[in-house]
N, C-alpha and C positions, 0 to 999 in steps of 0.2 A: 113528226111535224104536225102540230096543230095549229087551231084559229092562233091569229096573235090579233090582240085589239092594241089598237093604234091611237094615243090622244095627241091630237093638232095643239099646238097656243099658236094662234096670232093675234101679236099682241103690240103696242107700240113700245121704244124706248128711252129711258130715259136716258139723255148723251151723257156718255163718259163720265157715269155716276153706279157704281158696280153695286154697292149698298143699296141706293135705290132699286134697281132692278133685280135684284132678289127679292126684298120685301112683297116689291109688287105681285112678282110672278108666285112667291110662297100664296097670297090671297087668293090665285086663280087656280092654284092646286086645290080648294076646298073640294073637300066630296071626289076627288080622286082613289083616296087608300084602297084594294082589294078591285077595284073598280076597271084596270086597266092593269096592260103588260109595259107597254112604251108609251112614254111622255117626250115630242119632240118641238124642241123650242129655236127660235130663228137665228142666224151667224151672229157672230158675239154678242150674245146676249146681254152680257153683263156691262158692255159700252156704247155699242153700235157700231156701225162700221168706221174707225179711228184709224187714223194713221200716227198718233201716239203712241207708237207700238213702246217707246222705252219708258212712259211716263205711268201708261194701264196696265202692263204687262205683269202675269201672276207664274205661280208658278206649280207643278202637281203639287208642291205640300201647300199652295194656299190657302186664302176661302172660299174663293168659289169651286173649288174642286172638293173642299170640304162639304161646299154645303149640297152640290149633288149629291155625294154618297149619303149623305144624312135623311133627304130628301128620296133617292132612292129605294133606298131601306124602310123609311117610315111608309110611302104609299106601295111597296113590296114590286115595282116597275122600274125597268131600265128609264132613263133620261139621256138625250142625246142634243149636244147643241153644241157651238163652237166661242173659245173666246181666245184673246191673246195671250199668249203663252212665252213665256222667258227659260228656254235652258243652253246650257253649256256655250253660253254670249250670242247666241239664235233669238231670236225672235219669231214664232212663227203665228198663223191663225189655224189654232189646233183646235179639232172634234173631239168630244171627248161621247163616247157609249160607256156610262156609269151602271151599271148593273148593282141589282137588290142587295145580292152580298157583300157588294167594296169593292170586288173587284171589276177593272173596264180596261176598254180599248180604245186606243185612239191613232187619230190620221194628219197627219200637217197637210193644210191645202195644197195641192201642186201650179194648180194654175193662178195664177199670183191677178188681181186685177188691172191688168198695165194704165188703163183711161182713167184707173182712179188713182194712181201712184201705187198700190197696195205693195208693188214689185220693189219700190224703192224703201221699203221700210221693213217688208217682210222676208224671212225665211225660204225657198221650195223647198214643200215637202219632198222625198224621195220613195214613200213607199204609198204604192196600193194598196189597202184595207179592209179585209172582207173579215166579219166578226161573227160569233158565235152567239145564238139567244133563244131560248127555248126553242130549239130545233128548228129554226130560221138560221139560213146562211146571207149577212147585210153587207151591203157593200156600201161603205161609210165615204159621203160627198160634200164639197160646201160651195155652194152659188156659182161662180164663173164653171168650174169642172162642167156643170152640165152644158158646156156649150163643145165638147167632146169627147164625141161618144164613142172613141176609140180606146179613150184613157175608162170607158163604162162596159166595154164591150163584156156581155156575157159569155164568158170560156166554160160554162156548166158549175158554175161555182159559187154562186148567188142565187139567190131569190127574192130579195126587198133591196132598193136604191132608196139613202136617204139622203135626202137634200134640205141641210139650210141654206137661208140667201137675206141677205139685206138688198133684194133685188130693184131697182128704182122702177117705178110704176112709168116710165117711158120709155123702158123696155118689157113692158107686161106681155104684150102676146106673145114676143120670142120665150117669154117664163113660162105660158100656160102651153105652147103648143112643143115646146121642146121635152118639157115632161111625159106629152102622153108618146112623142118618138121615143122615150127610152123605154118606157114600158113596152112598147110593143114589140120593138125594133130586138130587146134581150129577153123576150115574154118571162116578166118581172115585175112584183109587186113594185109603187112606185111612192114615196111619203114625199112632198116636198113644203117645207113651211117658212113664210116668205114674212119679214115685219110690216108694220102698217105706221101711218103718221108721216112725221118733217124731223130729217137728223139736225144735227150741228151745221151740219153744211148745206142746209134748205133742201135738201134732196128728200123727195114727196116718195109714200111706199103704198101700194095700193093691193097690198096683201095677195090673194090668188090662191092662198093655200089647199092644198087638196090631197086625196087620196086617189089612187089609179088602182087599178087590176089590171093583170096582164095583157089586156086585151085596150088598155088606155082610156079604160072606161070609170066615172066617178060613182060613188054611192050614191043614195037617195038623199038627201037631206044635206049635201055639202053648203056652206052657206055662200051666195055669189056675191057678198057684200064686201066691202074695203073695211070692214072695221074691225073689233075687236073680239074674237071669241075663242072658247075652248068644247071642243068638240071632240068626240071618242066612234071610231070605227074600226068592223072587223075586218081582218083580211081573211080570206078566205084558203086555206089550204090545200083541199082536195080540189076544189076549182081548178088551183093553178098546178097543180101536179095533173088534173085530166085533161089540161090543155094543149101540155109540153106532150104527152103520151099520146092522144091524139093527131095535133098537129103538130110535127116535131121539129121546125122549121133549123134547129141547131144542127142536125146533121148535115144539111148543104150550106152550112159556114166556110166560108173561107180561113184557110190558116193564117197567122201571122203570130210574130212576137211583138211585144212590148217592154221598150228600153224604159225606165221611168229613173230621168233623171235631173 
């Protein structure tokens, strides 16, 4: 297990315009190739958050799942971000973790967003996701999920929580202080990257994105601005493995199972 450097986009989107929002985000990749391990970009990036789920919906042999692995490959870094996804008459809002070679992982959301309709158009996923990446074990998240932390709980079997969110900037504090609970709460690296701007649906995004350590503490240099940027941090390795050794608070976990359905 070593460093993994971690690059943010927050960035706004454009509505339910899947072409445009690659172009753009390909311009923001400049000066990433060799440069970073993971690029993680905000919930459906390629529309925003739609509840056109039968009108945007793609599908794995798309383009946009073409154009991560393409994109992948060329800057030699996984990419992780969620968009709408069409199979076997589902619709669901799927993560996808595209890794350098072509191959990835991915997660259907489980907790569907009820206050936005998301539930009425979308999929539950049914499986928990924890993926494999240069000796990083991820446990793959998208927006509402982080509101619990049971469906997060650490069973020893993670070490990075990633979270997209087209999260609405009028729930901002519950975004900023529910990430640094998860970090701490499963002492677990924490990525969550949040879009910024006005959707389709006037809904205002006031970005928040950040990086944690396990200890739910941010980097130097995180930007605390609403706007748009791409930024690259490391996480630290040994840190988080001297911290679980030292203070090993998973031993006096309590048991339980998780039905995920």
């Amino acid at each position: 297990m070593q460093d993994l450097r971690v690059t943010l986009v927050q960035t706004d989107l454009a509505w339910e315009d899947a072409r445009a929002n690659r172009a753009m985000l390909e311009a923001k990749f400049n000066g990433l190739e060799g440069a970073t391990d993971l690029i993680v970009l905000p919930e459906m990036f390629p529309t925003g958050f739609s509840m056109r789920s039968r009108e945007l919906a793609e599908t794995m042999e798309g383009p946009t799942v073409a154009w991560m692995r393409e994109h992948a490959s060329r800057s030699g870094a996984a990419m992780y971000g969620s968009l709408i996804m069409r199979e076997d008459g589902h619709h669901t809002n799927r993560a996808i973790l595209m890794k350098p070679d072509g191959t990835c992982s991915w997660y259907d959301k489980k907790h569907l967003f009820r206050m936005g309709e998301e539930n009425g158009h979308y999929t539950t996923g049914t499986r928990r996701v924890v993926a494999a990446y240069r000796g990083w074990r991820i446990l793959l998240q998208i927006c509402y999920d982080l509101r619990f932390p049971v469906f997060a709980r650490n069973r020893g079997d993670y070490d990075l929580i990633l979270y997209v969110a087209c999260w609405p900037s009028a729930r901002h504090y519950a975004w900023q202080h529910l990430l640094i609970a998860r970090a701490i709460e499963n002492q677990a690296c924490v990525v969550g990257v949040n879009r910024v701007g006005v959707d389709g649906k006037g809904l205002h995004y006031a970005g928040g994105s950040t990086v944690l350590d396990a200890l739910g503490q941010p980097p130097a240099g995180l930007p605390q601005d609403g706007g748009e940027w791409v930024r690259t941090f490391t996480l630290d390795a040994k840190a988080l493995l001297a911290l679980r050794e030292k203070f090993p608070v998973a031993a006096d976990a309590d048991p339980f199972t998780l039905d995920v359905r």
